[in-house]
MIVOVO-634125 format. One line per field, with one value per residue (C-alpha): x, y, z; residue in one letter. Coordinates in Angstrom, 2 decimals. Each point is the difference from the previous one (the first is absolute). Layout:
<pts>
X = [X;...]
Y = [Y;...]
Z = [Z;...]
residuo = [a;...]
</pts>
This chain:
<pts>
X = [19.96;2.51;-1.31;0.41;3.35;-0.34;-3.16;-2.37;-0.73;-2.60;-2.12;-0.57;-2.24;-1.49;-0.90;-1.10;-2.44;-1.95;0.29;-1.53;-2.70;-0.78;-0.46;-1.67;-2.35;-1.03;1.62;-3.45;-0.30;3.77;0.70;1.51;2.96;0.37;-0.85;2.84;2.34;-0.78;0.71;3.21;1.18;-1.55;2.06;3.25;-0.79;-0.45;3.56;1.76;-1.38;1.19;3.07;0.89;-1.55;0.04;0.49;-2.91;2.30;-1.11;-3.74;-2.16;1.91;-0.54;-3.33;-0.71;2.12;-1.61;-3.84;0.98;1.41;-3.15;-2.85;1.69;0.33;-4.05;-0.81;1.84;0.24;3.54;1.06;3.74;-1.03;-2.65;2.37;2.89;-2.52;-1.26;3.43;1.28;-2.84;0.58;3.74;-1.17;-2.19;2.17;3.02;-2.36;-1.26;4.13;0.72;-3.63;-0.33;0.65;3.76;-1.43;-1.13;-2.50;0.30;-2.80;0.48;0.87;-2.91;-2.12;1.13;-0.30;-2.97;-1.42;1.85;-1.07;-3.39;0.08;1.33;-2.71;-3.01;1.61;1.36;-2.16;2.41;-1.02;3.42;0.85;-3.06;1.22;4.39;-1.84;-2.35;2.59;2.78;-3.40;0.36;3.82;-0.81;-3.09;1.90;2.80;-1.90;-1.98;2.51;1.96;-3.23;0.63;-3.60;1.06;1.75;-1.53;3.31;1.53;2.52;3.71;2.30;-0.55;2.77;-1.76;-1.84;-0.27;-2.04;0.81;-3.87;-3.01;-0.62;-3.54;0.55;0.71;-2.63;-2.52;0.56;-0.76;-3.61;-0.55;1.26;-2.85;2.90;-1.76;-0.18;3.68;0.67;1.06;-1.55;-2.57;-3.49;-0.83;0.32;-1.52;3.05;2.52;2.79;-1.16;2.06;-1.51;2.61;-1.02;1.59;-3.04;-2.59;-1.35;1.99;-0.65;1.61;-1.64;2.11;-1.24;-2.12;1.98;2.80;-2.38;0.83;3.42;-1.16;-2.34;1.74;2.95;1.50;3.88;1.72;3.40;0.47;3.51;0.56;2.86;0.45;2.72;2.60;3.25;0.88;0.01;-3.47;1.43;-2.16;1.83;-2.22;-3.48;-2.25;-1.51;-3.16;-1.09;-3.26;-2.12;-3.03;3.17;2.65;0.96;3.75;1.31;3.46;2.10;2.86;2.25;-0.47;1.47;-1.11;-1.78;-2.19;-2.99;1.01;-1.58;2.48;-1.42;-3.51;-2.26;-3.14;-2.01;-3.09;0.76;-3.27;-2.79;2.51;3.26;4.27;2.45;3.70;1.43;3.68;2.42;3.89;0.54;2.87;-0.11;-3.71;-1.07;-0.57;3.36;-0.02;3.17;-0.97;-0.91;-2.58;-0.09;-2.14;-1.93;-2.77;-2.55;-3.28;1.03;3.71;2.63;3.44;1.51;2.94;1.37;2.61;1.26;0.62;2.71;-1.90;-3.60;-1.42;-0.37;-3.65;-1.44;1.11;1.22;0.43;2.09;3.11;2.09;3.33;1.31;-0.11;-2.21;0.31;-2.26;0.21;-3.04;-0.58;-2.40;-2.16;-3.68;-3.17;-2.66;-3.02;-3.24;-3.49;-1.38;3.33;-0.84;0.93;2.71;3.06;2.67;2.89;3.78;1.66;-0.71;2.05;2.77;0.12;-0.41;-0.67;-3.55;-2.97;-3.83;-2.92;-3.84;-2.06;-3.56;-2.50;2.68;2.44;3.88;2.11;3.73;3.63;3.33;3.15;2.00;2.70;1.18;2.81;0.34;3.53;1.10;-2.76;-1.87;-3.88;-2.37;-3.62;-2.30;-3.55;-0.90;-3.14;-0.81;-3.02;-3.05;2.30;2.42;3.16;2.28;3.03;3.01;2.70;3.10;1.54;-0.76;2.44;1.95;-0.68;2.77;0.10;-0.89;2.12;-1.98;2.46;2.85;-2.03;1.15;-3.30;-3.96;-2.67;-2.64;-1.87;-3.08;-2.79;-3.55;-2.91;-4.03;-1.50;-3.20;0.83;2.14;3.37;1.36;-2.86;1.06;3.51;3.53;1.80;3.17;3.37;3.37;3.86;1.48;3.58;2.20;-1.22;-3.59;-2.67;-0.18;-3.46;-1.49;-1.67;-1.92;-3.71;-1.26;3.05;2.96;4.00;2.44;3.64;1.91;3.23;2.97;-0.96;-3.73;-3.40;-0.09;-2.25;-2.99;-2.28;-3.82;-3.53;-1.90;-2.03;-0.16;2.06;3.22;0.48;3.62;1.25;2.78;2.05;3.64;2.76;3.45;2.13;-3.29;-0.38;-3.92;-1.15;-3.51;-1.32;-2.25;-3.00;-0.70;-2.77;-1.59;-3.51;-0.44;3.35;-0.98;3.77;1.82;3.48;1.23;3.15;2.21;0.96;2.46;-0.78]
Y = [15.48;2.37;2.92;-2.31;0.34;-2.56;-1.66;-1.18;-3.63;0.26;1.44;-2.84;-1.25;3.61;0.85;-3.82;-0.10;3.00;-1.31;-3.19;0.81;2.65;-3.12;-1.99;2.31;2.27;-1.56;0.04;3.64;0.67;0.59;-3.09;2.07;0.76;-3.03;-1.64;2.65;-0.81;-3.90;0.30;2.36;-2.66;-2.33;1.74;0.54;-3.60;-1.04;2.69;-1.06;-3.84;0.91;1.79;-2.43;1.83;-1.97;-1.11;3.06;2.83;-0.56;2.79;-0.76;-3.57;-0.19;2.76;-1.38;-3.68;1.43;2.42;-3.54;-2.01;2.10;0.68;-3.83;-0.48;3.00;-0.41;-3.78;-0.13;-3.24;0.93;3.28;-1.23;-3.27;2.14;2.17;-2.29;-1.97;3.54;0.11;-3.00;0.69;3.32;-2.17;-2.99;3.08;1.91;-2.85;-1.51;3.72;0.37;3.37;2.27;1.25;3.04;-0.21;2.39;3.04;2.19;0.68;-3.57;-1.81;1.97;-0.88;-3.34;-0.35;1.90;-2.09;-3.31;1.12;0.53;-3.15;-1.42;2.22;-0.43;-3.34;-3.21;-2.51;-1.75;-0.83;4.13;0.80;-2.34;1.13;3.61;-0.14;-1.74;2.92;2.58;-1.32;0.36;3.56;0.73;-2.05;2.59;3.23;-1.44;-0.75;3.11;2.71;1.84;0.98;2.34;2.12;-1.03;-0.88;-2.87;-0.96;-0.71;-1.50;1.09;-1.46;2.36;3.58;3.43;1.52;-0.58;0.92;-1.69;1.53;0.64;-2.17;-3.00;0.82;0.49;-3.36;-1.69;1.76;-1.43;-3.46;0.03;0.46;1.27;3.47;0.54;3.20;2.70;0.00;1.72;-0.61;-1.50;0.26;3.33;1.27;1.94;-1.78;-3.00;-1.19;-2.28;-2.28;-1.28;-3.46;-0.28;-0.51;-3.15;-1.55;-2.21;1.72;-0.77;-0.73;-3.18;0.76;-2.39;2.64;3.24;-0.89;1.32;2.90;1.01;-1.20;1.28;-3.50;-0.93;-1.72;-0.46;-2.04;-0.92;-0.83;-1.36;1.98;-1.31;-2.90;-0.91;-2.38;-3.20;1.37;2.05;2.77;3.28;2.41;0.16;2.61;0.52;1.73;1.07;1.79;0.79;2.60;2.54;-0.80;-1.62;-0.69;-1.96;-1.07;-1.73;-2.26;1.34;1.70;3.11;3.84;0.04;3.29;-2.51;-1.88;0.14;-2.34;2.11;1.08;0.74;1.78;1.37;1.97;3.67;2.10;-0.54;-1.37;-1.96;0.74;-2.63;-0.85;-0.84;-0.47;1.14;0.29;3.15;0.99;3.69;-0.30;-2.75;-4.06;-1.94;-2.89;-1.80;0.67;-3.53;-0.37;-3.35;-0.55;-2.08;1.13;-1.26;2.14;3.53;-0.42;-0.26;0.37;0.58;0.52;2.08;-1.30;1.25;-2.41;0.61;-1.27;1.63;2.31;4.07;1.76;-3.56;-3.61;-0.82;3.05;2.04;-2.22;1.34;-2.04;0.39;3.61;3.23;4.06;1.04;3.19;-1.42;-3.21;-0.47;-2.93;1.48;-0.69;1.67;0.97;0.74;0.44;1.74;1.46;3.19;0.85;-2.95;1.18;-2.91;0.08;-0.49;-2.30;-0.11;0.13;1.56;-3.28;1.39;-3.41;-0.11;1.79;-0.25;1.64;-0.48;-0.85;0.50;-1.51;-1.39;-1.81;0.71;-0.55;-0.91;-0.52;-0.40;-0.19;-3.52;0.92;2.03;0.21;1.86;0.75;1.76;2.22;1.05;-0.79;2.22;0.65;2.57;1.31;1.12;1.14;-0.95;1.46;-1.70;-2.37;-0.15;-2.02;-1.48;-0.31;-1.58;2.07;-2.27;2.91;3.43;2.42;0.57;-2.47;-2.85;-3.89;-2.37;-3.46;-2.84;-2.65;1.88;1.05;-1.22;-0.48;0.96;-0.97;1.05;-2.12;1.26;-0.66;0.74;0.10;0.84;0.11;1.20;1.94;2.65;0.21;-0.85;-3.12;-1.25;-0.62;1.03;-1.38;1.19;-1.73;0.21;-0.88;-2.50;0.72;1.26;2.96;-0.50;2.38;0.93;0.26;-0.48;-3.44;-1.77;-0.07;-2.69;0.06;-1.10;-0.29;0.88;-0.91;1.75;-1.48;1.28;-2.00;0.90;-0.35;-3.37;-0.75;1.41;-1.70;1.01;-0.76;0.14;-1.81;-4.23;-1.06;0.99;2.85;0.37;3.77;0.02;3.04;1.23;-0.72;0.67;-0.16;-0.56;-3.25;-0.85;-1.43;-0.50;1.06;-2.83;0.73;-3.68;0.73;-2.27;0.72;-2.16;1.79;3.26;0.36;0.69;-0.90;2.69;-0.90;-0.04;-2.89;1.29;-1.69]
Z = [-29.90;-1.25;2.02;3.32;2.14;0.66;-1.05;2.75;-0.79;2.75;-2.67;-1.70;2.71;1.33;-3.81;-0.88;2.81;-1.43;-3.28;0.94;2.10;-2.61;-2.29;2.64;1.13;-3.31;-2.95;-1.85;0.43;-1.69;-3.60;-2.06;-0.35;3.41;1.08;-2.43;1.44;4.12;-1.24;-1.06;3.01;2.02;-1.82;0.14;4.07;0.18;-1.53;1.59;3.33;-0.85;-1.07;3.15;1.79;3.71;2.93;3.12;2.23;-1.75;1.26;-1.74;-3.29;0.17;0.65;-2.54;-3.30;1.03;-0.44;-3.01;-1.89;1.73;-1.21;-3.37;-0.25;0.90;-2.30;-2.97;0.18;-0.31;2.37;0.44;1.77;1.51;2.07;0.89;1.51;1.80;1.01;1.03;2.49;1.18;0.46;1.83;2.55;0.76;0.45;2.45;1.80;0.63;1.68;1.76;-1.53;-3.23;-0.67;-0.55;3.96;1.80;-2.63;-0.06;-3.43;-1.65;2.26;-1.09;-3.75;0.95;1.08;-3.12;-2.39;2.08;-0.35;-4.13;-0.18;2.26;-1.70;-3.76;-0.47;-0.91;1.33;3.43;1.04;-0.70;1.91;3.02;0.07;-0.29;2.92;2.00;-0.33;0.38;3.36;0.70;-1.05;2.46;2.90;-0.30;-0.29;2.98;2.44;-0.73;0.64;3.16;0.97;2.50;-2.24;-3.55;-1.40;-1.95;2.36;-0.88;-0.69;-4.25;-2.56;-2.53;0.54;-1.11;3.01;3.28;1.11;-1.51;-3.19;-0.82;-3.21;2.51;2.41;-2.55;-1.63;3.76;-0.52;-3.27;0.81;3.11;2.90;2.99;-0.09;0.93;2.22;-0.52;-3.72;-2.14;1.33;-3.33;-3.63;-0.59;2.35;-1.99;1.59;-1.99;-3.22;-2.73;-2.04;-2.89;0.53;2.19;-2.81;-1.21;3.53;2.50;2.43;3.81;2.87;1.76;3.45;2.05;0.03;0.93;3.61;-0.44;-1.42;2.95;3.05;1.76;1.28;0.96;-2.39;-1.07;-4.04;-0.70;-4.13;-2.07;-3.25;-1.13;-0.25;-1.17;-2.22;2.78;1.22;3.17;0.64;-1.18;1.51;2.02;0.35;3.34;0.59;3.77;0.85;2.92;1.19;-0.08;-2.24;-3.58;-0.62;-2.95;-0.64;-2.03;0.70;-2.59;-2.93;-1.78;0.82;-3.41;-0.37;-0.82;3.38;3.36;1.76;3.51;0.03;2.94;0.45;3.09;0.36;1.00;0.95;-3.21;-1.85;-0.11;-0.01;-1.77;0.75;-3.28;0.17;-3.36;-0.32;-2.81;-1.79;-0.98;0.70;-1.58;1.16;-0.77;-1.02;1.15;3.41;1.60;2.29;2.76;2.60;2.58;1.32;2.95;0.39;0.15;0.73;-2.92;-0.07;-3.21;-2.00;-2.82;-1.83;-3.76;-2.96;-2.85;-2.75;0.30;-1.77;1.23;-0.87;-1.12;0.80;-3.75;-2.22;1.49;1.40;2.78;-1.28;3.79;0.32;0.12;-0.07;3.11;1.63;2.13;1.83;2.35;1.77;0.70;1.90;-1.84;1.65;-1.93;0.53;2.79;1.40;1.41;3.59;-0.20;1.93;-0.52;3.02;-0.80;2.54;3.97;3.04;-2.14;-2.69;-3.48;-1.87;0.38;-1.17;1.20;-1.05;1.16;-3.15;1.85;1.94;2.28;-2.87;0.46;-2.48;0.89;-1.43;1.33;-2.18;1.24;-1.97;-3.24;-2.17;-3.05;-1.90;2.96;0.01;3.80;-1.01;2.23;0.44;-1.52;-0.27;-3.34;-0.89;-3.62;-1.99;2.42;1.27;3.61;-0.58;2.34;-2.06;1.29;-2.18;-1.36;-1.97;-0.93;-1.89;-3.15;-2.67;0.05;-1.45;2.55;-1.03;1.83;-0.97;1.89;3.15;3.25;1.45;-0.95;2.04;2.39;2.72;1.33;2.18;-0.65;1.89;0.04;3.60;1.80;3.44;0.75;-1.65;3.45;0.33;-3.10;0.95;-1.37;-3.38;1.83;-1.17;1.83;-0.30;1.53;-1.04;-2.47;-2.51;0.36;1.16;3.92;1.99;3.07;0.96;-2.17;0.01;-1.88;-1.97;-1.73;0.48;-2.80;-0.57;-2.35;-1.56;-2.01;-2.74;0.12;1.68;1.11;2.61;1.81;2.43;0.73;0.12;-3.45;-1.61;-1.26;-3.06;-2.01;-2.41;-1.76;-0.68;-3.54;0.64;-0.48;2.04;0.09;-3.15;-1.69;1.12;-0.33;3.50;1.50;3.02;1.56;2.28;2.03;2.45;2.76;0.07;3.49;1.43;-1.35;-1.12;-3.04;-1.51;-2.80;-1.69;-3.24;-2.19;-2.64;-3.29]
residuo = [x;x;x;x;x;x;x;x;x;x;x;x;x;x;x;x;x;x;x;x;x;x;x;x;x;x;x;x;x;x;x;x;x;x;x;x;x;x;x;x;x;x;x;x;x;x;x;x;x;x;x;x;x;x;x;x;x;x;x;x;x;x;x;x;x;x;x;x;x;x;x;x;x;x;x;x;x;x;x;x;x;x;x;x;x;x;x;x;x;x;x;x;x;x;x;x;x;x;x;x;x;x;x;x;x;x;x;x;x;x;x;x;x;x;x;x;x;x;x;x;x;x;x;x;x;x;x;x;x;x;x;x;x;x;x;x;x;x;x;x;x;x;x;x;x;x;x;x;x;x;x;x;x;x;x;x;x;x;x;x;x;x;x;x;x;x;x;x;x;x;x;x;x;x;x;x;x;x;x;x;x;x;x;x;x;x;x;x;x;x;x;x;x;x;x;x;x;x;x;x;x;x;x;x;x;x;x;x;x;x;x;x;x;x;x;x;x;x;x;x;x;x;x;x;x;x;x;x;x;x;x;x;x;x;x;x;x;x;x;x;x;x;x;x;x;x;x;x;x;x;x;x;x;x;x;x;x;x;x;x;x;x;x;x;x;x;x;x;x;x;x;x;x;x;x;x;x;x;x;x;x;x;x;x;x;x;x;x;x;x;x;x;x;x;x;x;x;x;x;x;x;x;x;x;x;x;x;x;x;x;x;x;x;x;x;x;x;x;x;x;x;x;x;x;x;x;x;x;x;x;x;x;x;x;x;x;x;x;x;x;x;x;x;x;x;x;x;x;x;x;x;x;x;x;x;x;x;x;x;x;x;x;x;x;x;x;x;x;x;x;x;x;x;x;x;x;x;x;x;x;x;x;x;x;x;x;x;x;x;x;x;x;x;x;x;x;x;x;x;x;x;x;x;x;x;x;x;x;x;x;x;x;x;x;x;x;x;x;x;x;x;x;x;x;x;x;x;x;x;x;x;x;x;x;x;x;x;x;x;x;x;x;x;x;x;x;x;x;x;x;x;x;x;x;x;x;x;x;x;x;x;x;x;x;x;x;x;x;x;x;x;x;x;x;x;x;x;x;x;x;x;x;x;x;x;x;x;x;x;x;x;x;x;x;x;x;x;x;x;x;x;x;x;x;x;x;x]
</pts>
């Protein structure tokens, strides 16, 4: 403990599981010393679980301290661990099925936890009713990796509140094999394939994903899944995750959340040639995902527009560790589409008919990929496009500052915020119709007639209004206004009208 800075408590239940199943599985085989000496670290895991006593939220940590205190319970026949393990999985499954879904919602990485820590519970435990609450959350699980597959492309679509890899690893993909998924494509032909990765959480599981969900996992059908994922404390929904995906495209968004480096608040895929390109969306500061950037949005299929908007409070390079305390050094900020995958040949345009707030690339096999800056503000600063090529990856940043390094003092700023448009068509990038937005009056941006598109008004005081087709529902935007005055910047959209309402309310 003395060596950890600071220590892990997640240990207790990573470490404890081994131990346990060590016991479970090959006690007999173990020396009486040894075997005296995995007891009592099973033991100590146990109370230091209980003690911290982690909440239904954090979903692969929940699930895995309540079967590390279960089984210990059933194994060394010590009641106390044995009920709170139990009681914390019943916690777990009356928390998930409240919210519909697991806090931890649609990560490739922590579903796929899940479901192997569901299924030791299910496989290991004695206990009917664990057996039951276990196989009931299995199915959360497989319902979510289901509806998010994108057969066309063979990725796990977005939205993600957790992941490391914005591709399908072939970690992920090779657990799909082994749980009996439908050969998903593109993947190894089978397990001799060197592609394919064995985890040892596997053995002695249970692990099968049920057949009524290898449908999704074979056909390419429409669909559109809209999910709470989170609520306040009077049960409003805080933010929704909404997934779209067709024979062409997969988009994922968010309706607010922070720019996180584990985030994808934007995600889309498409298939490009033998393979596939993603859109993932990321706002960096001196290169790297910030974390007081605030993502809102509303989405309806493959249109979203979307808002960036800076909190004083967050944290920088993670959401907790580092705090921001209102201001940063940056001598780089910088709002970027990333595009991955198969992204040869890709020649993204800068602006048309002499507007330069809108980029447009062709992703392949007749997908277009759109944006169109509404509005953006930013200390004073002049934001522009740029294509950067990055390693294997084409970016379309949108460039807030670049220069000497200086402080950047959120609380003081007169005004940060961008408004965008985003959209994935099939057609022609003519076919698929503008995102143009114009001014109206007064400081705003000047254009030619709008196409599908939006008005603007610009006032001394601020952005306040802006008027244009979008998407159904309401998505509210925090960002800094004059004298530091924190305001929000409200999206209201009609879906029957096809019009929107964007406007501040100073709080």
């Amino acid at each position: 403990m003395t060596q950890m800075a600071p220590p892990d408590w997640n240990w207790a239940d990573f470490c404890g599981k081994r131990l346990v199943l060590a016991e479970q599985r090959h006690g007999a085989r173990l020396s009486a010393p040894l075997r005296e000496r995995v007891r009592e670290a099973v033991h100590c895991a146990c109370e230091a679980i209980i003690k911290r006593d982690v909440g239904p939220g954090y979903t692969n940590i929940a699930i895995m301290g309540a079967f590390v205190t279960l089984i210990a319970g059933e194994v060394y026949g010590v009641e106390r661990f044995a009920a709170y393990g139990l009681e914390r999985l019943r916690k777990f499954a009356a928390y998930t099925r409240e919210l519909g879904t697991f806090q931890e919602f649609n990560s490739p990485t922590y579903t796929v936890v899940a479901v192997q820590e569901l299924s030791s519970i299910h496989t290991s435990t004695q206990l009917p009713e664990a057996k039951q609450l276990s196989g009931e959350m299995l199915d959360v699980a497989w319902r979510m990796i289901a509806e998010h597959y994108h057969v066309p492309t063979g990725q796990w679509s977005g939205p993600h509140s957790r992941s490391y890899s914005t591709v399908m690893t072939d970690a992920v993909r090779s657990f799909l094999l082994t749980a009996g998924v439908p050969s998903p494509s593109p993947s190894p032909s089978n397990r001799n394939d060197k592609a394919f990765t064995y985890n040892l959480d596997w053995y002695g599981n249970e692990i099968r994903c049920p057949e009524r969900y290898f449908p999704y996992f074979q056909l390419a059908e429409t669909k559109e899944y809209r999910q709470v994922m989170q609520k306040n404390v009077e049960g409003r929904p805080v933010n929704t995750a909404t997934t779209y995906k067709d024979g062409f495209v997969s988009l994922g968004t968010f309706s607010k959340d922070v720019m996180w480096n584990q985030r994808r608040n934007l995600l889309a895929y498409v298939p490009a040639g033998d393979g596939f390109s993603y859109v993932h969306l990321r706002f960096l500061h001196d290169g790297y995902d910030y974390s007081s950037a605030v993502f809102t949005s509303v989405q309806e299929r493959s249109d979203v527009l979307l808002g960036i908007g800076f909190c004083t409070n967050g944290g920088d390079t993670h959401i907790g560790l580092d705090p921001i305390d209102g201001t940063i050094e940056a001598a780089d900020l910088r709002l970027r589409f990333e595009l991955g995958g198969q992204v040869e040949g890709i020649k993204p345009q800068i602006g048309k008919e002499g507007e330069a707030s809108d980029v447009s690339v062709s992703l392949g096999n007749g997908v277009n990929m759109q944006a169109d800056v509404a509005f953006a503000a930013f200390d004073g600063e002049t934001p522009h496009w740029s294509i950067v090529q990055d390693g294997e990856k084409l970016c379309l940043d949108y460039i807030l500052y670049e220069g000497a390094r200086k402080t950047f003092d959120f609380r003081a700023m007169e005004q940060a915020l961008l408004v965008l448009a985003f959209r994935l068509a099939e057609g022609t990038l003519d076919s698929a119709g503008s995102l143009r937005f114009i001014s109206r009056r007064g400081g705003g941006r000047t254009g030619s007639r709008p196409r599908s598109g939006y008005g603007c008004r610009s006032f001394a005081g601020g952005y306040r209004h802006c008027a244009g087709r979008t998407a159904a529902g309401v998505c509210r935007v925090p960002y800094a206004e004059r004298n530091g005055a924190c305001a929000n910047l409200t999206v209201k959209a009609d879906g029957k009208a096809g019009n929107a309402a964007l406007e501040t309310a100073a709080k």
